[in-house]
C-alpha positions in Angstrom: 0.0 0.0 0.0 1.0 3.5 -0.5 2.5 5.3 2.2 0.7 8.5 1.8 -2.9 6.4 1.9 -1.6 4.8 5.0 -0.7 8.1 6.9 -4.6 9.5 5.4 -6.3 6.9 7.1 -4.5 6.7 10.5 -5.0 10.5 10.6 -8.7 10.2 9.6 -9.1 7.2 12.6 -7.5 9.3 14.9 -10.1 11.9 14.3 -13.2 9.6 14.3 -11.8 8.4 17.6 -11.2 11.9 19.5 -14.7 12.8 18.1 -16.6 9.6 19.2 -14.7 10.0 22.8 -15.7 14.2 22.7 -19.4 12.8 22.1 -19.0 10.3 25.2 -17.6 12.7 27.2 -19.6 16.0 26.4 -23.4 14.9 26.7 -24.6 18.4 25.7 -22.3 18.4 22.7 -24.1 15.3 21.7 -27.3 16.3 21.9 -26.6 19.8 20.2 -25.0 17.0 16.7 -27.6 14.5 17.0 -30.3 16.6 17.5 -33.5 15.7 16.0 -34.7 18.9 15.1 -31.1 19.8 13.4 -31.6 16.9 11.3 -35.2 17.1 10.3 -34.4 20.6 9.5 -31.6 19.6 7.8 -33.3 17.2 5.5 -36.2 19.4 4.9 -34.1 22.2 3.6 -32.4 19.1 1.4 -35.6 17.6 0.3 -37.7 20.7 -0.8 -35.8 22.3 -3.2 -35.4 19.0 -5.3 -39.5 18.3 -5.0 -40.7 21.3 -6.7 
């Protein structure tokens, strides 16, 4: 494998790790991402411009 993929990905899994321990750890934080209203919001603003 290329050595510049390899460094790409462990970088990239180093992120998704501190993020998924940030979420653990800050409860507020999480709920502020995965909140439902964001993403209904988020899929309505998506969605309606591609229906009409």
């Amino acid at each position: 494998m290329n050595k510049k993929l390899i460094i790409a990905l462990s970088c990239v899994a180093v992120l998704a790790v501190a993020f998924g321990i940030w979420m653990l750890v800050d409860r507020e934080a999480y709920i502020a991402v995965f909140r439902p209203n964001w993403s209904r919001d988020f899929v309505s603003i998506a969605v309606l411009p591609i229906r009409r």
